[in-house]
C-alpha positions in Angstrom: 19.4 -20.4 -4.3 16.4 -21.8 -2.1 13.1 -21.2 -2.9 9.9 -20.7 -1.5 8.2 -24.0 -0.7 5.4 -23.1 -2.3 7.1 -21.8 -5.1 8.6 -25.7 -5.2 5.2 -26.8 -5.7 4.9 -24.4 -8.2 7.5 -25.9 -10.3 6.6 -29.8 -9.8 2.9 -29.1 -11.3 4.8 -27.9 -14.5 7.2 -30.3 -14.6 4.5 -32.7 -14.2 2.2 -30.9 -16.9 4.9 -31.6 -19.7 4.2 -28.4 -20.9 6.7 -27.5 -23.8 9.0 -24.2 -23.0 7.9 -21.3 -24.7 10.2 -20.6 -27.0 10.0 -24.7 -28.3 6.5 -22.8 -29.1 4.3 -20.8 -31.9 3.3 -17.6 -30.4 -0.3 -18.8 -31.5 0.8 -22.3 -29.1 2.1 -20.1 -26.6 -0.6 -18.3 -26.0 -2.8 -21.0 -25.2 -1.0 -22.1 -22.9 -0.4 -19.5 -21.0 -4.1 -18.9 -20.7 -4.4 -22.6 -19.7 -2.4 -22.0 -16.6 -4.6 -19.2 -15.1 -7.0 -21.9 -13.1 -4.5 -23.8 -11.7 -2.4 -20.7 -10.4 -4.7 -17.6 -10.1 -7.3 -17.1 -7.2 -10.5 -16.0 -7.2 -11.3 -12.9 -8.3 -12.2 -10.4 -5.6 -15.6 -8.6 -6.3 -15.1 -4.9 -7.0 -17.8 -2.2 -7.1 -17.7 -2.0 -10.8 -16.5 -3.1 -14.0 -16.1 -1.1 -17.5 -15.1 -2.7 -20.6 -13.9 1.0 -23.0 -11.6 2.1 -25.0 -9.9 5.1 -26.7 -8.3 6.0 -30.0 -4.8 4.6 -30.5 -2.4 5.4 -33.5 -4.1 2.2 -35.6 -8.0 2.4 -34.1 -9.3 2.3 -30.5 -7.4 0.3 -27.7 -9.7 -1.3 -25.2 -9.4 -0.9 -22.0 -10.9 -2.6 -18.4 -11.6 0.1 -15.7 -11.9 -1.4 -11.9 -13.5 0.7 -8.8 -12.7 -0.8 -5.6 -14.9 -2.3 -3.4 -16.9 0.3 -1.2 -16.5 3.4 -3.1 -19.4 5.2 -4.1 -20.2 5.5 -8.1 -19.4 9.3 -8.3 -16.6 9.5 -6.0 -13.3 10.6 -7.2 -10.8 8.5 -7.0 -6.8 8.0 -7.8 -6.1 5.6 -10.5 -3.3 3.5 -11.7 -2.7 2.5 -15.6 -1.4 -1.3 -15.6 0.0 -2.5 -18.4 0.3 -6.3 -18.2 2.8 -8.8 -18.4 3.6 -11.6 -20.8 6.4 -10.7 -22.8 4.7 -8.0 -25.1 3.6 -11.4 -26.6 1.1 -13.0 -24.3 -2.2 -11.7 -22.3 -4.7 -9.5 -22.2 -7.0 -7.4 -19.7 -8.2 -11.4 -18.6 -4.6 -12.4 -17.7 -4.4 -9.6 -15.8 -8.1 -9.4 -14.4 -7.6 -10.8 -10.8 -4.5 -8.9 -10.1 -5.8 -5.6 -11.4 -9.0 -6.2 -9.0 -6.7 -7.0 -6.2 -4.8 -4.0 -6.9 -8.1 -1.8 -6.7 -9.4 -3.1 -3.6 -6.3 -2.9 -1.6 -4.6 0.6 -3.0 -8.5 1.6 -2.6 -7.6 3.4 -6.2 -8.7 3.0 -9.5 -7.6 0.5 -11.7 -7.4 0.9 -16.0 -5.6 -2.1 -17.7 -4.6 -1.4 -21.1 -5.0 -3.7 -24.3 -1.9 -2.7 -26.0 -0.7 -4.3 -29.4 1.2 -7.1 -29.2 4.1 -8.9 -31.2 5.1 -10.4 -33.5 2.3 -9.1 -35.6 2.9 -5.5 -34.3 6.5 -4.8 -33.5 8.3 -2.3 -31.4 7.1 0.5 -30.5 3.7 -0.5 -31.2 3.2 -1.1 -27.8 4.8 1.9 -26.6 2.3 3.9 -28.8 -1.1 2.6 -27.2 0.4 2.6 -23.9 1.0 6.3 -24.5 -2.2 7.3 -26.1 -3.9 4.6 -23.5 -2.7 6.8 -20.6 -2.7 10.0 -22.4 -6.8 8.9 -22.8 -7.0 7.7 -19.3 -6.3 10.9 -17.6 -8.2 13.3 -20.5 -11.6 10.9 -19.7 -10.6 11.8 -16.1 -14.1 12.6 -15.5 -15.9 10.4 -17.5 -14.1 7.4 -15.6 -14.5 9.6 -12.0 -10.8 9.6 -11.4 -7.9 12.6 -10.6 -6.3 14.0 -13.1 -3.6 14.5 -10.7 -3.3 11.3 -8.6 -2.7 9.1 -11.4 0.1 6.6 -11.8 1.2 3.4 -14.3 2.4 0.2 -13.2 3.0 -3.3 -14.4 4.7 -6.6 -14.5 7.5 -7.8 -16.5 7.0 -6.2 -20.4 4.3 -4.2 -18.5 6.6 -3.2 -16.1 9.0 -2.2 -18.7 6.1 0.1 -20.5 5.3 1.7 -17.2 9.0 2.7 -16.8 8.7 4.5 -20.5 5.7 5.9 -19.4 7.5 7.5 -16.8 9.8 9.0 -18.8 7.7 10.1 -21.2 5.8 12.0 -18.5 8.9 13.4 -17.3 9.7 14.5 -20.4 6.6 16.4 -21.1 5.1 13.9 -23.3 2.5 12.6 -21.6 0.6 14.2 -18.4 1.9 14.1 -15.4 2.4 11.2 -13.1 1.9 10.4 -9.3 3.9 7.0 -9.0 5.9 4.2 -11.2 4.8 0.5 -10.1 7.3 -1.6 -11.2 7.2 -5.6 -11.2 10.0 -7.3 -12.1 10.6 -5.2 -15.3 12.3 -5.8 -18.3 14.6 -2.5 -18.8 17.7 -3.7 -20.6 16.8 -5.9 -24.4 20.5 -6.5 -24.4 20.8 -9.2 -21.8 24.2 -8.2 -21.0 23.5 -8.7 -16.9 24.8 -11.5 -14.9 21.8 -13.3 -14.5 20.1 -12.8 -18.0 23.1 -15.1 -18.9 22.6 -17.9 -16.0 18.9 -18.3 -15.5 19.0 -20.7 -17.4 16.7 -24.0 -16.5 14.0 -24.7 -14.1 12.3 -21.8 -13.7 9.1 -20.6 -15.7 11.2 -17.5 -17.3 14.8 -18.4 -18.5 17.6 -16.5 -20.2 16.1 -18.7 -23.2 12.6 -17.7 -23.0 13.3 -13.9 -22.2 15.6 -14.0 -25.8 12.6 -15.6 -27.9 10.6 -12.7 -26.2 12.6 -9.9 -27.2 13.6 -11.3 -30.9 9.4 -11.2 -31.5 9.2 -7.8 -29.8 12.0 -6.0 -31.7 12.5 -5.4 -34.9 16.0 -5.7 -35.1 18.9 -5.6 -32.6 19.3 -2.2 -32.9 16.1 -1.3 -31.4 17.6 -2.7 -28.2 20.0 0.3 -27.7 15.9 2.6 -27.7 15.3 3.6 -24.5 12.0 2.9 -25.3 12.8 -0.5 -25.7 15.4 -0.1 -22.6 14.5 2.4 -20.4 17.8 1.5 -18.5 19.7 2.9 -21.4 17.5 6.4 -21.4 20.5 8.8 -20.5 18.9 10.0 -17.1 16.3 9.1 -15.3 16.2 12.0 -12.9 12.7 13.7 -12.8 10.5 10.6 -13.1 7.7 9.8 -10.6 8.4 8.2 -7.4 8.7 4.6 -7.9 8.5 1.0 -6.5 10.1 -2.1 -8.0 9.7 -5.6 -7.0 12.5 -7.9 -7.9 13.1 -11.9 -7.3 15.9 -13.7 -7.6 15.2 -16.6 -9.7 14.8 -14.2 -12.4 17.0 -13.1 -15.6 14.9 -9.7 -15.5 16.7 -10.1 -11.6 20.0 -7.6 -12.5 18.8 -5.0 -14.7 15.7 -4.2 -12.4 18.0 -4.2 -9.3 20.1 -1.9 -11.4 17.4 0.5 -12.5 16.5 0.7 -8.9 20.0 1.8 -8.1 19.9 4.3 -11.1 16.6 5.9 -9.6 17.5 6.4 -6.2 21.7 7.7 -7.6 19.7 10.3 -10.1 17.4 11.8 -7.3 13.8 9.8 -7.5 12.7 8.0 -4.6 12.4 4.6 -4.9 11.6 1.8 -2.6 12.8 -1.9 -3.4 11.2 -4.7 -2.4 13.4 -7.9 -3.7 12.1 -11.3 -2.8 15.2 -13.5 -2.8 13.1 -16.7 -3.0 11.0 -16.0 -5.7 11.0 -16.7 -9.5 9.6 -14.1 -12.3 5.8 -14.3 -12.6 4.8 -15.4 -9.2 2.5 -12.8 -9.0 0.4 -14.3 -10.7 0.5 -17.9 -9.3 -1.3 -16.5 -5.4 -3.8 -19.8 -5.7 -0.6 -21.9 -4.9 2.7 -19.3 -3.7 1.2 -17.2 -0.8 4.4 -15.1 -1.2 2.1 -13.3 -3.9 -0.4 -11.4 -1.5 2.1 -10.6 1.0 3.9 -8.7 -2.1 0.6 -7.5 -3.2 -0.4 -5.9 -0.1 3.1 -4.2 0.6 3.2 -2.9 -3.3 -0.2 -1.6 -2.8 0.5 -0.1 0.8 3.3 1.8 -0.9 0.6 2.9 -4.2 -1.9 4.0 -1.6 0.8 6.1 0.0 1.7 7.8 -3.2 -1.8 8.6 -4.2 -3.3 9.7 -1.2 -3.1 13.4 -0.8 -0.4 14.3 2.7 
């Protein structure tokens, strides 16, 4: 496939970097590295109107948590949120991977943003992170008023593992188990451990994310095979889908996540939920976060967050 030129650039500084693949990695080694990549490929965060470092209580202690206001708004004005869980293989990251997209986010959706610290693997295992994403958003929209947002304009989004918790989220909601939801933003999720899609089998080389990689990821997140059959794990395998929140989901091509979320797509709109797909056929998995160098990222950003403004904004 062709890719973006910028994306091309992309690949030759980490070519030219040397930097080992993850799974050729620790998870302590890969870690470091993917923090030592934000710089180079990350813009500048935006300023927001205001910053809170909090948390709430989680099944094994509190889970912190990074609330955004956008840009403008007043401190006691009410606004819609969105819960983003990030992205890094339910491995790697944190509220500061995820700090300049989350800000972004706020100031173009013109919403609230509340990034979640879930626990990560190996040292906590499926379905820790399922748990504090749970109680995370459960918390979010119970402090409604302590964080100035509504209860009932709230949605969850997030990229690639954290796109794969926001989808659970939206069952869960659906299913009564956690309150309500407005929208589903969905980045190149994972939704399907079993790699059984086309191109989780021939993404293969040359790309940040491979078919590789994205195993190594999933045999530290699960605790056996098995747990790849969860829908919890695999919210593609969850035996309908109909009833979840409106949803958006952002695919790219050069991705082994590419099939599964072009498939959950196809499940949301056969089972009755209004979806809209945006897939950006000359992308690779993660270039959201590289906007310093591919300006494919903003242009994404801004559609994604046209369509989240939409959803949260009263008709």
């Amino acid at each position: 496939m062709t890719l973006d030129p910028d994306t091309l650039t992309v690949l030759d500084m980490m070519r030219a970097a040397g930097r080992p693949p993850f799974e050729r990695l620790t998870p302590d080694e890969a870690r470091a590295a993917y923090a030592a990549t934000r710089a180079a490929l990350q813009p500048d965060p935006e300023e927001v109107a205001e910053i809170r470092d909090l948390s709430v209580p989680g099944p094994l202690g509190d889970i912190p948590l990074r609330s955004y206001r956008p840009a403008g708004t007043g401190a006691e004005q009410v606004l819609p949120a969105l819960v983003y869980y990030h992205g890094g293989g339910w491995l790697l990251g944190g509220l500061d991977s995820h700090d300049v997209i989350c800000r972004r986010l706020a100031n173009l959706a013109r919403c609230a943003v509340v990034s979640v610290d879930y626990r990560m693997a190996p040292e906590h295992k499926f379905p820790a992170a399922v748990r504090d994403s749970a109680a995370a958003t459960r918390g979010v929209v119970e402090n409604a008023g302590r964080l100035r947002i509504d209860p009932a304009r709230v949605a969850v989004g997030g990229d690639s593992a954290g796109g794969n918790l926001a989808a659970v989220m939206a069952l869960m909601a659906r299913d009564g188990d956690l309150p309500k939801l407005a929208f589903q933003l969905l980045i190149y999720p994972a939704t399907d451990m079993m790699m059984v899609t086309v191109s989780s089998q021939t993404v293969r080389e040359g790309v940040p994310l491979t078919s590789d990689t994205m195993r190594w990821f999933i045999d530290h997140y699960l605790r056996d095979p098995a747990d790849g059959l969860d829908w919890r794990a695999s919210p593609l395998r969850a035996p309908s889908l109909a009833g979840t929140a409106p949803a958006l989901m952002l695919t790219a091509s050069a991705d082994p996540l590419r099939d599964e979320g072009l498939a959950y797509a196809e499940r949301l709109e056969r089972e009755g939920v209004r979806v809209k797909l945006l897939h950006v056929s000359d992308q690779v998995h993660g270039f959201m976060s590289m906007g310093r160098i591919i300006r494919a990222a903003d242009v994404s950003m801004q559609m994604m967050a046209a369509a989240l403004r939409q959803a949260l904004t009263p008709a």
